[in-house]
C-alpha positions in Angstrom: -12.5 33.3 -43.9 -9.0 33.9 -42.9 -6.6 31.6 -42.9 -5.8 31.4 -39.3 -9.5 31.3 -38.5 -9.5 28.4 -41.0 -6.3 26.3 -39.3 -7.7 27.1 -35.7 -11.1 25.6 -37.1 -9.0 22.7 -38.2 -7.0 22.2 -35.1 -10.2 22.5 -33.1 -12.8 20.2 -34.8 -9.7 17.7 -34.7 -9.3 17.6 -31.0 -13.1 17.6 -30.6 -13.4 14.4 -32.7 -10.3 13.0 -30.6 -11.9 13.7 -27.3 -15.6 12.0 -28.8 -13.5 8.4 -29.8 -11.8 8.6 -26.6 -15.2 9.4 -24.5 -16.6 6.9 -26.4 -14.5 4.2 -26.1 -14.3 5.1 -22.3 -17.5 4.5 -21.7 -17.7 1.1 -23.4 -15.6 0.2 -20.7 -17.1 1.8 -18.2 -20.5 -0.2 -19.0 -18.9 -3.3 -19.1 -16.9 -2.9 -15.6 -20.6 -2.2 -14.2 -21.9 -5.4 -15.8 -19.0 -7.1 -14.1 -19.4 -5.2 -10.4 -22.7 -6.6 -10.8 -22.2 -10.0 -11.5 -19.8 -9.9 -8.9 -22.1 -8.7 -6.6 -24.9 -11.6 -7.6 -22.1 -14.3 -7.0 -21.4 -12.9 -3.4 -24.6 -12.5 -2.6 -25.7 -15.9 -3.5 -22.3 -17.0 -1.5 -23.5 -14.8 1.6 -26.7 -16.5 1.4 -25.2 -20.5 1.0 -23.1 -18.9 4.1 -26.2 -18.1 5.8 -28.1 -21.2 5.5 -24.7 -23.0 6.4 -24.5 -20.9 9.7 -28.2 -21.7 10.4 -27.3 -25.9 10.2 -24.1 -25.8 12.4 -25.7 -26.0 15.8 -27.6 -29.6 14.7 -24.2 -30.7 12.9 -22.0 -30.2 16.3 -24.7 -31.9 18.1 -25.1 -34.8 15.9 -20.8 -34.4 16.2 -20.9 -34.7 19.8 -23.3 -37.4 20.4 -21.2 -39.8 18.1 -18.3 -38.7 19.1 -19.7 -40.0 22.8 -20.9 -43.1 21.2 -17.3 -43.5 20.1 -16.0 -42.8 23.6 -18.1 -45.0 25.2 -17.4 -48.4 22.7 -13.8 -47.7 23.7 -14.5 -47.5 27.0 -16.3 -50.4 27.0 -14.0 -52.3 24.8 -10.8 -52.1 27.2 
């Protein structure tokens, strides 16, 4: 083989190996950012669906609200 052939050989299989650790280690982190994003996206789910079931009890909670806070009025109505 010549001796350029040989170098250029060299010089190639080097940047190949470069580019597999650097591909490799990229993708490491690309795995775990996914297995973050997802647990992110459990967490906001299971907070969209405490929301939900929040939203669903507000009507009773102001109406309990306003009926004591009539109560209230009333005893200090009644009081003066």
């Amino acid at each position: 083989m010549d001796t350029a052939a040989e170098v250029l050989l060299i010089i190639v299989s080097s940047v190949l190996a470069v580019f597999l650790i650097v591909f490799t280690i990229a993708l490491i982190y690309i795995i775990r950012l996914m297995r973050r994003a997802e647990q992110v996206a459990d967490s906001m789910e299971s907070a969209a669906s405490a929301v939900r079931k929040g939203a669903a009890v507000m009507p009773f909670i102001r109406l309990i609200s306003a009926i004591v806070n009539r109560k209230r009025k009333g005893k200090v109505k009644n009081e003066k």
